[in-house]
C-alpha positions in Angstrom: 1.2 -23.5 -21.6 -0.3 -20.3 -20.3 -3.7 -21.6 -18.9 -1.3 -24.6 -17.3 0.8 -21.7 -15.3 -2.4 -20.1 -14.7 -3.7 -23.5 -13.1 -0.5 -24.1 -11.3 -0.3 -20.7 -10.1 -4.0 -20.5 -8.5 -3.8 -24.5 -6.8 -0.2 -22.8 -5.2 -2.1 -19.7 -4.0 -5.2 -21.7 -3.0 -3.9 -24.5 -0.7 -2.1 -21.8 0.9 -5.0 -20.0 1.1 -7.2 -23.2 2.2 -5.1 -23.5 5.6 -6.0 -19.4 7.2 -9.1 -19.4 5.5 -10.9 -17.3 7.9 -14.1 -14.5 8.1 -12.7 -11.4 6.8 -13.5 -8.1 8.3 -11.6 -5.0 7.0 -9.0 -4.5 3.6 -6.2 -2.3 2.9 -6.3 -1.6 -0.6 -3.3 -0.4 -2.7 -4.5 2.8 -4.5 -2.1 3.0 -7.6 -2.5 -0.4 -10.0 -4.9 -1.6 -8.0 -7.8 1.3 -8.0 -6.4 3.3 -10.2 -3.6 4.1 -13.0 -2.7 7.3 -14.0 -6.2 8.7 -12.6 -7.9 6.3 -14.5 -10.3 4.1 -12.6 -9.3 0.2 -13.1 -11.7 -2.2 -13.8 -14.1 -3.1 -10.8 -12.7 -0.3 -8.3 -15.9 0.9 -7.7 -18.0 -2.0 -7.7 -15.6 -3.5 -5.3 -15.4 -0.2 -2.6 -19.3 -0.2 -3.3 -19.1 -4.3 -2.5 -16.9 -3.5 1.1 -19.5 -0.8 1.9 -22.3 -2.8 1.4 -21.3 -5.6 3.2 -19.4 -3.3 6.5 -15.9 -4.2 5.8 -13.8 -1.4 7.3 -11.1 -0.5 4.6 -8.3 2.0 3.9 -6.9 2.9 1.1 -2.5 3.3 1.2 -0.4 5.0 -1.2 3.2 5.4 -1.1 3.0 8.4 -2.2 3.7 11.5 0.0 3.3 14.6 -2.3 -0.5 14.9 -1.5 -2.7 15.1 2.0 -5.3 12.9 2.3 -7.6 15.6 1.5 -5.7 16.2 -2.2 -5.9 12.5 -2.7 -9.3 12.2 -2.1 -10.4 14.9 -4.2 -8.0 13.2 -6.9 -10.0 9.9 -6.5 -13.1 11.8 -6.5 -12.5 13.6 -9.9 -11.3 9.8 -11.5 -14.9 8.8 -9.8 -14.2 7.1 -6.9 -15.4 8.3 -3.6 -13.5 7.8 -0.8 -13.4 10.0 2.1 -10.1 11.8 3.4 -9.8 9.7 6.2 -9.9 6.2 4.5 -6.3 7.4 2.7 -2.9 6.1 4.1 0.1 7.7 2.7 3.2 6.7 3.9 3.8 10.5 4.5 1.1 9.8 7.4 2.2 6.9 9.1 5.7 8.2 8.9 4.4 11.1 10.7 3.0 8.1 13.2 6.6 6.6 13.6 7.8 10.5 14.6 5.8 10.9 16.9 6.2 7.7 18.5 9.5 7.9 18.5 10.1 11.5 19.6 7.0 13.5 20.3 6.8 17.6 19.3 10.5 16.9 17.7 11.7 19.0 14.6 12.6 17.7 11.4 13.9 19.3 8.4 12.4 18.4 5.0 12.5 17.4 1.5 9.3 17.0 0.6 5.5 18.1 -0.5 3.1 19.7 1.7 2.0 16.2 2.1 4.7 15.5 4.2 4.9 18.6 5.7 0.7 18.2 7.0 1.4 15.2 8.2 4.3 16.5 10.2 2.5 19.4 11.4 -0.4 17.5 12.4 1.3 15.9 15.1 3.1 18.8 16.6 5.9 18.7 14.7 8.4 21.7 13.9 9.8 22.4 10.6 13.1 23.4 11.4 16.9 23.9 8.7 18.6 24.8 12.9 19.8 21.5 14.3 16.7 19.4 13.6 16.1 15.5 15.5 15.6 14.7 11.7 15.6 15.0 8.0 13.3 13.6 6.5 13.4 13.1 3.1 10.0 12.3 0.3 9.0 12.7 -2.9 9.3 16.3 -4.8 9.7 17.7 -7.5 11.8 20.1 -6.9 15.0 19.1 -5.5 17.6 21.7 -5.4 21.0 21.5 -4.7 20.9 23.7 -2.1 18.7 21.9 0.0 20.4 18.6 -0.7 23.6 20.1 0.7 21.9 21.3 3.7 20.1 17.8 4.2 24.0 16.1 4.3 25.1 18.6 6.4 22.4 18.1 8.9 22.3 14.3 8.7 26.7 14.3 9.0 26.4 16.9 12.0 23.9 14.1 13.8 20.3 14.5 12.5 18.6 11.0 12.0 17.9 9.9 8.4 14.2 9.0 7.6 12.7 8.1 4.1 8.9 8.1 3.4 9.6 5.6 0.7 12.5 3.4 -1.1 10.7 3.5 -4.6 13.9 4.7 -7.0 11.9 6.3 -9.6 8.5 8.5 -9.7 6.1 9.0 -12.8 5.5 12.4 -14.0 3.7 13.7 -17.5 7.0 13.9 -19.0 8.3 10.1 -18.0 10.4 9.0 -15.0 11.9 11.0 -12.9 14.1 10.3 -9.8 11.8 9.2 -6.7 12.2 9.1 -2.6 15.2 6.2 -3.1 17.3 6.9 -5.7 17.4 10.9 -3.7 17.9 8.7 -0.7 21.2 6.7 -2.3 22.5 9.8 -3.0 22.4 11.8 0.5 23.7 7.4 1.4 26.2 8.0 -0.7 27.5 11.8 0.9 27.1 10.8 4.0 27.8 6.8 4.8 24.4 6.5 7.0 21.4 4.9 5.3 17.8 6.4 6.2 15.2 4.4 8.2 11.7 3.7 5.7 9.0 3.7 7.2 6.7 3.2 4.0 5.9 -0.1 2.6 7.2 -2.6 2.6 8.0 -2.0 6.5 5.2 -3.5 8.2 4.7 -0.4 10.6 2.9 1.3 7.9 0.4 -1.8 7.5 -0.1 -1.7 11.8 -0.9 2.0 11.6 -3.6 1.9 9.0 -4.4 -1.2 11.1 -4.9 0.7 14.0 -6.4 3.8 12.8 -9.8 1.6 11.6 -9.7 -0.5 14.8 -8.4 -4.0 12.8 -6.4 -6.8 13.6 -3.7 -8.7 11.3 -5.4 -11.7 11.1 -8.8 -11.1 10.1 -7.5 -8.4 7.5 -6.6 -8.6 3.8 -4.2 -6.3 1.9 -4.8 -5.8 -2.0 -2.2 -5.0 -3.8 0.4 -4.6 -7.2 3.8 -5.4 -6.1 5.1 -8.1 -4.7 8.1 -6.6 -3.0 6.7 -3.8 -1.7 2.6 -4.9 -1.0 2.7 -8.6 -0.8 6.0 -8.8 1.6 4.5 -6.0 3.7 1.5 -8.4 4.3 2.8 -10.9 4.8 5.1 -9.8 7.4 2.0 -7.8 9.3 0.3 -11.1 9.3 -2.1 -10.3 6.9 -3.7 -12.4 4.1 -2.0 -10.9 0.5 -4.3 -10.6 -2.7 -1.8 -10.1 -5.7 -3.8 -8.4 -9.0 -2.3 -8.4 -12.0 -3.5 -4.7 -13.4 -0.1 -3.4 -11.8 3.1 -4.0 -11.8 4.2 -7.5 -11.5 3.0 -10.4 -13.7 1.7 -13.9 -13.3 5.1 -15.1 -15.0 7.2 -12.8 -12.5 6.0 -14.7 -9.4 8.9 -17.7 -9.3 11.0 -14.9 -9.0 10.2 -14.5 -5.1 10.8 -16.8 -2.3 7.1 -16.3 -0.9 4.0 -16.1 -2.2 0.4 -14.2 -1.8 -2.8 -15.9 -0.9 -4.5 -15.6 -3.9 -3.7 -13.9 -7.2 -6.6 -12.5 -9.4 -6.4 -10.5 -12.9 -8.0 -7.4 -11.2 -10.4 -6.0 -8.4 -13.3 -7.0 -10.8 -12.4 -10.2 -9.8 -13.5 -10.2 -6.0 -16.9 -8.8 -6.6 -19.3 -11.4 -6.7 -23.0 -10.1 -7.1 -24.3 -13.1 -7.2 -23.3 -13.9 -3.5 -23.2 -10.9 -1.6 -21.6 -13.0 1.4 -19.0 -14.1 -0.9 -15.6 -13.3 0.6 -13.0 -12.3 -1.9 -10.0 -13.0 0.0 -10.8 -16.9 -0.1 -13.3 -17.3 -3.1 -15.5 -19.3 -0.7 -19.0 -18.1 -2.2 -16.9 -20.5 -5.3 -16.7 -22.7 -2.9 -19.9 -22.6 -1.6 -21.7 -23.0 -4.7 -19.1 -26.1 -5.9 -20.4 -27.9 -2.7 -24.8 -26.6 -3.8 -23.9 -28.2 -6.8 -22.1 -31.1 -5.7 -25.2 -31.8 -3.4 -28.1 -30.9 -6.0 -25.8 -33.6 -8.6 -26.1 -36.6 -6.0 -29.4 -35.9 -5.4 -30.3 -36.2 -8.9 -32.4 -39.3 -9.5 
C-alpha cells in the first residue's frame, strides 16, 4: 500500500512537472529540514550545495528565522560543515527589512526582536525608536517581557503599523517549544483588534527579494523546501517550480491534505544529486529521463 502511494504520489508530481519542464538556473533552498536539523547536516546537503557550485546554479539559502544575521548563520552552518557564505542567507528578518524600506525609506520602527532584526533594520537606514515609531515590528526572541509587550500595544493602538517577520506559532529551543513570532503576534491581535502584515514565507515577497538579490527570474528558479504551507505555497505563488523533501516537517501521507501540490517530491536533498550525470537537473529528474530514452534506443537496437 505504501510503495502504491508512493507511485501515485510521484506520476501526480511528475505530469505536473512534465508540462514547465524547463532549463533550470538558480535554487532557493530552505535551510532548516532541508540542509539541516538542529545543526545537524541532513543527508546530501553538501553534496547537493557542492552539485549547484559545480554546475553555476546561483542559490540562496532562506530561513525564517530572524534571531541571527546572516553572518551568525553562516558561521552556524559552517561549524555543522556546510559552507555557505553570509550573503547566500535569506532570513526573513532581511527581506522584511527590504519591504521597510520599500515602503517607507529611513522610517523608525520599534522592535521585538534579535539583533538579527535589528541589523537588518539598521542596514537600511532604519531608526530604532520606543517615541512614536512608523512601526513595530515584531520577531522571534527569547526574551519577551511584559513591559515591552505593553509598550508594542500601545504604540500599534496609538497608530504604529503592525509588521511580523514570521507567522510560525511556536519556536524550538534546548528545553522544547516555546512561543514563536505568531502565537506573540495573536496576542498583541488580540490587545489591539489590528492584525500585523508578514512579510516572511509564505508571502511571496520574501521569494522576489532573494530572487532579486542573485539576479533570478521565477520561472527558471526552483525552491527546495519542508513545508508545504509555508515553502511549497510560497513557490508556487512566486511562480516558481516547488521540490517537497520529506526530511522535514510534512509527510508523503500529509500531502491530500492540501488543495495544491509541488513539482516533485523526493525523500531528501540526497535525492537531486546525480553523479553520474553532472547535467542532470534535479528539479525535473531529466538525466532519469535521459538515460530511460539511451536505454530505450540501445534495447531496439539490439539484434
Amino acid at each position: 500500500m505504501a510503495n502504491d502511494q508512493t507511485s501515485q504520489t510521484n506520476d501526480q508530481v511528475s505530469r505536473a512537472n512534465d508540462q514547465s519542464d524547463q532549463a533550470i538556473e538558480s535554487y532557493l533552498i530552505d535551510m532548516n529540514g532541508v540542509l539541516v536539523q538542529d545543526e545537524q547536516l541532513l543527508p546530501g546537503a553538501e553534496e547537493f550545495i557542492a552539485w549547484l557550485r559545480a554546475t553555476g546554479r546561483r542559490f540562496v539559502v532562506l530561513t525564517s528565522d530572524s534571531v541571527y544575521t546572516q553572518r551568525d548563520l553562516a558561521a552556524r552552518l559552517a561549524r555543522s560543515g556546510l559552507d555557505i557564505p553570509a550573503e547566500a542567507i535569506w532570513t526573513s528578518a532581511v527581506a522584511t527589512a527590504q519591504f521597510l524600506a520599500q515602503q517607507r525609506p529611513e522610517g523608525t520602527a520599534y522592535t521585538l526582536g534579535e539583533a538579527g532584526l535589528t541589523a537588518a533594520l539598521h542596514e537600511v537606514g532604519y531608526i530604532l525608536s520606543e517615541r512614536d515609531p512608523d512601526y513595530v515590528v515584531l520577531g522571534e526572541t527569547r526574551a519577551y517581557s511584559l513591559e515591552r509587550l505593553t509598550l508594542a500595544i500601545r504604540l500599534i493602538a496609538g497608530g504604529a503599523r503592525f509588521i511580523a517577520t514570521n507567522p510560525e506559532p511556536t519556536g524550538l529551543s534546548q528545553q522544547g517549544l516555546q512561543p514563536g513570532t505568531g502565537a506573540v503576534a495573536a496576542l498583541i491581535s488580540r490587545a489591539t483588534g489590528i492584525e500585523p502584515y508578514i512579510v516572511g514565507k509564505p508571502n511571496p515577497f520574501m521569494m522576489r527579494s532573494a530572487l532579486r538579490a542573485i539576479g533570478a527570474h521565477s520561472a527558471s528558479t526552483v525552491l527546495i523546501g519542508d513545508r508545504m504551507d509555508t515553502d511549497i505555497v510560497a513557490g508556487i505563488e512566486a511562480g516558481m517550480q516547488t521540490i517537497l523533501v520529506l526530511s522535514g516537517v510534512d509527510q508523503r501521507e500529509t500531502l491530500d491534505r492540501f488543495p495544491y501540490m509541488p513539482s516533485r517530491v523526493v525523500n531528501s536533498v540526497a535525492d537531486l544529486v546525480d553523479t553520474a550525470d553532472p547535467a542532470s537537473d534535479p528539479a525535473s529528474g531529466t538525466s532519469r529521463r535521459r538515460r530511460r530514452a539511451r536505454k530505450t534506443d540501445q534495447d531496439h537496437s539490439q539484434p
